[in-house]
C-alpha positions as CSV (number, residue, x, y, z in Angstrom):
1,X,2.2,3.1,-2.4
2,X,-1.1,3.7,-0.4
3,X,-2.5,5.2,-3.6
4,X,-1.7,2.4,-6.0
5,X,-3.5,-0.1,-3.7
6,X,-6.0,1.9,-3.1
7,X,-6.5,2.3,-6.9
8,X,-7.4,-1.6,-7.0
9,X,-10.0,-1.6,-3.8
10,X,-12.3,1.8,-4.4
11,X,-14.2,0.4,-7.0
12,X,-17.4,-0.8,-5.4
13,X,-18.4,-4.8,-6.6
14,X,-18.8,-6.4,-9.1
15,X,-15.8,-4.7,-10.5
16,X,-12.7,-6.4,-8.9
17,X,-10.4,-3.3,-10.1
18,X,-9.3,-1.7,-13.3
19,X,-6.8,-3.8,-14.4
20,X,-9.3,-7.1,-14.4
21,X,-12.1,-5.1,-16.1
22,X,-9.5,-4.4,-19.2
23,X,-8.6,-7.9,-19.6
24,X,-12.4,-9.1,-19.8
25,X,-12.3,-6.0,-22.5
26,X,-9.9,-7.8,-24.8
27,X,-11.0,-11.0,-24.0
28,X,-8.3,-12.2,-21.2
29,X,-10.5,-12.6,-18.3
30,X,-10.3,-16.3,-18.3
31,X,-6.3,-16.4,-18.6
32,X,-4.1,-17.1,-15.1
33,X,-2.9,-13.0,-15.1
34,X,-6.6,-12.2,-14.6
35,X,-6.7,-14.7,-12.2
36,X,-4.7,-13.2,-9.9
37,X,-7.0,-10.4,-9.6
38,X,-9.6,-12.6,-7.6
39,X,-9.5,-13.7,-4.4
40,X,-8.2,-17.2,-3.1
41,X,-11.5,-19.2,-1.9
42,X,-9.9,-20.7,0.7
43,X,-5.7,-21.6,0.5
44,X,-3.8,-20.1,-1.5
45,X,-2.5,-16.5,-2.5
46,X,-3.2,-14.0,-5.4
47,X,-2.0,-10.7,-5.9
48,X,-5.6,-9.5,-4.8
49,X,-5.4,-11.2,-1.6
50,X,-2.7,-9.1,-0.8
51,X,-4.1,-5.9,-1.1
52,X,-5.9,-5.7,2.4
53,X,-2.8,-6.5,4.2
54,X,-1.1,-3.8,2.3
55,X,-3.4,-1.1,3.0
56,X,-2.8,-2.4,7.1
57,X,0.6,-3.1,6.4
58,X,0.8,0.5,5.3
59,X,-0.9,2.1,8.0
60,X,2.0,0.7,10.5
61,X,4.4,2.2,8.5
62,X,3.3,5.8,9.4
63,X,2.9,5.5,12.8
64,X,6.3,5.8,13.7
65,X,6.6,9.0,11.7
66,X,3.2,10.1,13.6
67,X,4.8,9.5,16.8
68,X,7.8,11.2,16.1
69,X,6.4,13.6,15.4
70,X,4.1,14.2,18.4
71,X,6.7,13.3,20.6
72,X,8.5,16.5,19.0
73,X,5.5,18.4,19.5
74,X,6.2,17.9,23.4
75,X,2.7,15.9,23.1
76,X,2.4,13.6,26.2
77,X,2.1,9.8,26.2
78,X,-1.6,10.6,27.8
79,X,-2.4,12.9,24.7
80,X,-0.8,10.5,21.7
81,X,-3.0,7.6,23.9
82,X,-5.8,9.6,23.2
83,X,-5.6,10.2,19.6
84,X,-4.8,6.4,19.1
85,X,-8.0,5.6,20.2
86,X,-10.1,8.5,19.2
87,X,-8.9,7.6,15.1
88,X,-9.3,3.3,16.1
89,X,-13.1,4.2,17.2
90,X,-13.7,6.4,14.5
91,X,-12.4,3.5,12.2
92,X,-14.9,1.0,13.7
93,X,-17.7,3.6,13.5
94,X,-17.3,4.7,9.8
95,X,-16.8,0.6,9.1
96,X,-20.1,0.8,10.8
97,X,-21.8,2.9,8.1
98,X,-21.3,0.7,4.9
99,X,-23.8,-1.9,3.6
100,X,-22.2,-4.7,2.4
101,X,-22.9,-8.1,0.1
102,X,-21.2,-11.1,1.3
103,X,-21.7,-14.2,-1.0
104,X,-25.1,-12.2,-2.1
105,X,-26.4,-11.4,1.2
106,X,-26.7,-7.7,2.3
107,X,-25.8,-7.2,5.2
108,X,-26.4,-3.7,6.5
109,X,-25.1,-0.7,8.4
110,X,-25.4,0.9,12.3
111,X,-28.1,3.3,10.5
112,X,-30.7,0.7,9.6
113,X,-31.4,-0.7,13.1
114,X,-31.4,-4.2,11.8
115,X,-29.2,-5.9,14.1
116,X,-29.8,-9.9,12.4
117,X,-27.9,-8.1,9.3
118,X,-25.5,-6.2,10.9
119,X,-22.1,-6.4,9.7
120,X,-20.3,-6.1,13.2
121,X,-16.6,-6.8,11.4
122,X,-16.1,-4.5,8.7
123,X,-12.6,-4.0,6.8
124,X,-12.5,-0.1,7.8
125,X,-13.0,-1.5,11.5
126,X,-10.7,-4.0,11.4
127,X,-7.8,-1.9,10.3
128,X,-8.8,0.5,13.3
129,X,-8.5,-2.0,15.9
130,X,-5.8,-3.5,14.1
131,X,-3.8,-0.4,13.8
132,X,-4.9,0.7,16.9
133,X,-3.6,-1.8,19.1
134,X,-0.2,-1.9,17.3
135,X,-0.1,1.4,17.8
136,X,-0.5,1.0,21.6
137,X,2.3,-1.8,21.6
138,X,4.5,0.9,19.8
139,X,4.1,3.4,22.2
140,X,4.5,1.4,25.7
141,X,7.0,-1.3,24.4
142,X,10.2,-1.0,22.7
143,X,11.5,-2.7,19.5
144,X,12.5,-6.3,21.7
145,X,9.7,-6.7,23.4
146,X,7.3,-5.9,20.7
147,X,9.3,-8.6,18.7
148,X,8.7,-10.9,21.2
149,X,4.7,-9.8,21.3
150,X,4.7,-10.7,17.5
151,X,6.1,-13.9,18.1
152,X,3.3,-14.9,20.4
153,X,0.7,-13.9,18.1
154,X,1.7,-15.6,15.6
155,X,2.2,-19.1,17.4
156,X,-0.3,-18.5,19.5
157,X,-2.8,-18.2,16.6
158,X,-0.7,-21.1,14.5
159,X,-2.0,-23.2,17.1
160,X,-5.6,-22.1,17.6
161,X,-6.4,-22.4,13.9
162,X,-4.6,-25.7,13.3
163,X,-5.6,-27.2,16.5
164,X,-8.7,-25.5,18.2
165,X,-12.1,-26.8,17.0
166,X,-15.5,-26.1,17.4
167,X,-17.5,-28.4,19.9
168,X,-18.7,-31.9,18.6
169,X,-16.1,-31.9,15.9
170,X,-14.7,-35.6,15.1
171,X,-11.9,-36.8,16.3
172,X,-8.2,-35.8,14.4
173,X,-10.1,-33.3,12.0
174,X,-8.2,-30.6,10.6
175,X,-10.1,-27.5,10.9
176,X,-8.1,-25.9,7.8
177,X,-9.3,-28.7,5.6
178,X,-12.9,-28.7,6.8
179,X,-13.3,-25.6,7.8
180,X,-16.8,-25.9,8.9
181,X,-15.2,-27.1,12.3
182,X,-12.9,-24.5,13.1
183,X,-13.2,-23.2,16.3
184,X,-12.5,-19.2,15.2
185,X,-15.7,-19.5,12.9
186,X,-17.7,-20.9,15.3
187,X,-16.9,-18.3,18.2
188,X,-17.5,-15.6,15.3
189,X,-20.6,-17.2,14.3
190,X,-22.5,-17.7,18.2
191,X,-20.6,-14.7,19.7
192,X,-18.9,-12.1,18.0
193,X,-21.5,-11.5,14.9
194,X,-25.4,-10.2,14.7
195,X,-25.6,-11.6,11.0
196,X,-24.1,-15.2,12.5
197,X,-21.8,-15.8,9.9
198,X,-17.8,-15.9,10.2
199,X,-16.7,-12.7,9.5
200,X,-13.4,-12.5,11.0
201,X,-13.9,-11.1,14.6
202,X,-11.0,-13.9,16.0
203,X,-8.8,-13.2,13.4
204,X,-8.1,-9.9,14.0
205,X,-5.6,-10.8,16.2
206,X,-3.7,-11.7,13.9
207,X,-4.2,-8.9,12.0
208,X,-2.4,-6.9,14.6
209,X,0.5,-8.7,13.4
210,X,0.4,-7.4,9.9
211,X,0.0,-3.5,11.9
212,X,3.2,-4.5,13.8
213,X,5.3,-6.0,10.9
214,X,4.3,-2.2,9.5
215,X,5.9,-0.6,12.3
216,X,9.2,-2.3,12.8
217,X,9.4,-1.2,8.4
218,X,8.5,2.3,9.2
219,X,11.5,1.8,12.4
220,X,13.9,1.3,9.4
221,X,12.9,4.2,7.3
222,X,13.5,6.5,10.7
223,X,16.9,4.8,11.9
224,X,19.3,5.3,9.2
225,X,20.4,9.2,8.2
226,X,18.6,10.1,5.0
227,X,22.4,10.4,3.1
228,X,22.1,6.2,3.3
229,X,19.0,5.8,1.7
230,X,20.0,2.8,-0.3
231,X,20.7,1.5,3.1
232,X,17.0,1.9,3.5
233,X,16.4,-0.2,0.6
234,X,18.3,-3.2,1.6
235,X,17.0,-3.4,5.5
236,X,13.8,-3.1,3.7
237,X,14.3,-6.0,1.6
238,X,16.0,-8.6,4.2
239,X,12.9,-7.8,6.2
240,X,10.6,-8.4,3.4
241,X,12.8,-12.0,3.0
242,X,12.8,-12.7,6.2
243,X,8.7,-12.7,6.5
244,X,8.5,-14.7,3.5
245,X,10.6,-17.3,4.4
246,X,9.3,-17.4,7.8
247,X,5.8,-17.8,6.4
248,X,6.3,-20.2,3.8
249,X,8.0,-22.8,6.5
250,X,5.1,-22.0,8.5
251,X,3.0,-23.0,5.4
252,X,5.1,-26.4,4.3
253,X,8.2,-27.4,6.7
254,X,5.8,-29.2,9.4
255,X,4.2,-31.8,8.0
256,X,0.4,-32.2,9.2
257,X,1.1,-29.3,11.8
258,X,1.7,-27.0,9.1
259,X,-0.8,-24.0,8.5
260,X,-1.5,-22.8,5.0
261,X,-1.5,-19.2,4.1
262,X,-4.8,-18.4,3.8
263,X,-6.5,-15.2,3.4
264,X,-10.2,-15.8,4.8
265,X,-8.6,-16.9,8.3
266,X,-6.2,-14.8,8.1
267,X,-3.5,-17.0,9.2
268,X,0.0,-16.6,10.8
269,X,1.6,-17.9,7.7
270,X,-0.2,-15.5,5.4
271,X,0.4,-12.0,7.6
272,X,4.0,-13.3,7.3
273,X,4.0,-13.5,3.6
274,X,1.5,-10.9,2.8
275,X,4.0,-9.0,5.3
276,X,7.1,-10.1,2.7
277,X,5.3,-8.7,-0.2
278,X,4.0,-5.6,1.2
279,X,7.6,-5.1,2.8
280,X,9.5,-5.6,-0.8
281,X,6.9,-2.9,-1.8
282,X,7.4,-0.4,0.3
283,X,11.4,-1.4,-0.8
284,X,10.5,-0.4,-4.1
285,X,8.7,1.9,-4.3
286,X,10.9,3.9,-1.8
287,X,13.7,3.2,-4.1
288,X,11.8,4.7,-7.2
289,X,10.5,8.0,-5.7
290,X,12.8,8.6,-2.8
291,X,16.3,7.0,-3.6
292,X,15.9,7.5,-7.7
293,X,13.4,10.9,-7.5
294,X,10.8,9.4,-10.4
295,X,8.0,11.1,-8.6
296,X,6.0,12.8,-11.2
297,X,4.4,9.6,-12.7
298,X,3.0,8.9,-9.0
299,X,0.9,12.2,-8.5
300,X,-2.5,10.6,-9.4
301,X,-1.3,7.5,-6.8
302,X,-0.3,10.2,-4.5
303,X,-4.3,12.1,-4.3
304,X,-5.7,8.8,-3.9
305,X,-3.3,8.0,-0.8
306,X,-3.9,11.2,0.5
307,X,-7.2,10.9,0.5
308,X,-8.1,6.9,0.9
309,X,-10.3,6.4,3.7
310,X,-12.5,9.3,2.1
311,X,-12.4,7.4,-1.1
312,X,-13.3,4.7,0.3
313,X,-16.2,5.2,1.9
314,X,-18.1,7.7,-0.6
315,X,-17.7,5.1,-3.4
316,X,-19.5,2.7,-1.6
317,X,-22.0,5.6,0.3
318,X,-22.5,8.9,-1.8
319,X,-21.2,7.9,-5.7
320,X,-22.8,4.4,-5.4
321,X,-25.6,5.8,-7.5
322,X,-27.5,3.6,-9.9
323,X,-30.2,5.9,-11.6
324,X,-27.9,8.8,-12.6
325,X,-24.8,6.2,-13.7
326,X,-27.5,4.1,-15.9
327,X,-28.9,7.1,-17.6
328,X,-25.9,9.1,-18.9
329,X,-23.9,6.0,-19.3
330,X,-26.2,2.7,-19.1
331,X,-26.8,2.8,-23.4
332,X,-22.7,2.6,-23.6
333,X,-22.4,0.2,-21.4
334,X,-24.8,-2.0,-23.0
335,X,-22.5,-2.8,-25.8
336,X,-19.9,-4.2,-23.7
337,X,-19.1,-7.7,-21.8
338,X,-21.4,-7.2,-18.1
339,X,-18.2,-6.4,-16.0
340,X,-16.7,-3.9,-18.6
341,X,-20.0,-2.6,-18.7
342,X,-20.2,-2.5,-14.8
343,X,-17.0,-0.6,-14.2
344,X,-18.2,2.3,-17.0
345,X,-21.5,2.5,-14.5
């Protein structure tokens, strides 16, 4: 599963993945299917906007077999402390080392000593401190309390980006309808940023949420004997319609103190639904390689899984080469649309 959504995020901009670039081949890029494989501006949800959380979502899920497994080991809470935060800091520092456009500004890495265009929230980094502190909840809390820790973050941030806005805004605005008042983007923007920009330093809070909702799904692939694996399945699926429904009357039962799912902010409503869908994910594909044993179709997913954060990062460091891709392949690609011809580059 980490493989298949990492098969639609490696490819570095302005390729939005694979399956988008062969639409625009045969013509489809303008229909509502290709559509989904863009992100949201603002409210709203695509397919595409769910492929972050996944990833995150994901990275909960193996945490409890990582524990287990130390714990086994004899490895001591110090020692599994440790390695928490030596792989959350590494996270942060790799995030570090990309170079990254944001609406056509570069905005550059730890290694160019240009601190006004410093990216200081990266997606590698946020997944470390994400993951990271949802591990740490996982270790010194059990299964209650850490329900209860999800529940806070979630209100707590329902509130703080329906309600909380950014000084001199008028009177009765709603940041989430004019956003340039929200009170998260303008702490990101004056505090937490070199580039000053809203890059979504606040909102990894809630981000922890989505780690968490990971955790209590890799819980229910450890607590039932491996003979009930169907029994898997269905715990997998309440949970994932549980989230959803939680989320969506977050999004739409509360009248003017309802909170959209939104992707940019990141909010409550949308790490409960992007939760859902990652959740009946995880359902299925369980069901098709563990319960059904279809697995040699998913070796290709599989090396890219493996191997993701790797991936990742020498697409966008090492094999984002323009000279050597434009001269064994920049004549071919000049008879095709720009984006088809981007994505053979």
């Amino acid at each position: 599963l980490r493989g298949f959504d990492m098969f639609f995020i490696f490819l570095p901009d302005p390729v939005p993945c694979i399956v988008f670039t062969a639409l625009v081949a045969f013509g489809l890029g303008d229909t509502a299917f290709a559509a989904q494989f863009e992100h949201c501006s603002w409210n709203g949800l695509r397919f595409y906007d769910c492929i972050f959380p996944l990833f995150l979502f994901i990275s909960g899920v193996t945490f409890p077999f990582s524990y287990a497994a130390q714990v086994a080991r004899g490895a001591t809470t110090a020692q599994v402390v440790r390695k928490i935060l030596k792989r959350a800091f590494l996270l942060v520092l790799f995030g570090s080392m990309l170079w990254t456009v944001i609406d056509g500004t570069l905005e550059k890495n730890l290694l160019s000593f240009e601190w006004n265009t410093f990216r200081v929230w990266s997606v590698i980094g946020r997944i470390g401190i994400a993951w990271g502190v949802a591990a740490l909840f996982y270790v010194f809390f059990g299964r209650k309390a850490r329900i209860a820790i999800v529940a806070a973050i979630l209100v707590g941030m329902w509130m703080l980006m329906r309600f909380a806005v950014a000084p001199g805004a008028p009177e009765g605005v709603n940041p989430l309808v004019n956003r340039q008042w929200m009170w998260a983007n303008w702490v990101d923007v004056n505090f937490l940023t070199t580039a000053h920009r809203g890059e979504g330093g606040v909102v990894t809070i809630t981000m922890v949420a989505t780690a968490m909702f990971g955790n209590f799904a890799g819980e229910i692939l450890l607590g039932v004997d491996d003979r009930c694996r169907c029994t898997k399945v269905v715990r997998l699926l309440l949970f994932a319609a549980l989230l959803t429904v939680v989320g969506l009357l977050m999004a739409f039962a509360f009248g003017d103190w309802s909170l959209p799912v939104n992707k940019p902010v990141w909010t409550s409503s949308f790490a409960l639904v992007a939760g859902g869908i990652s959740a009946a994910l995880l359902a299925l594909f369980y069901w098709i390689v563990d319960v059904k044993g279809w697995r040699r179709w998913g070796f290709f997913f599989k090396v890219i899984g493996m191997n993701a954060i790797t991936i990742y990062i020498l697409m966008r460091t090492v094999f984002n080469w323009d000279f050597e891709s434009n001269y064994f392949f920049g004549g071919i690609a000049g008879f095709f649309p720009p984006t088809v011809g981007a994505f053979i580059t």
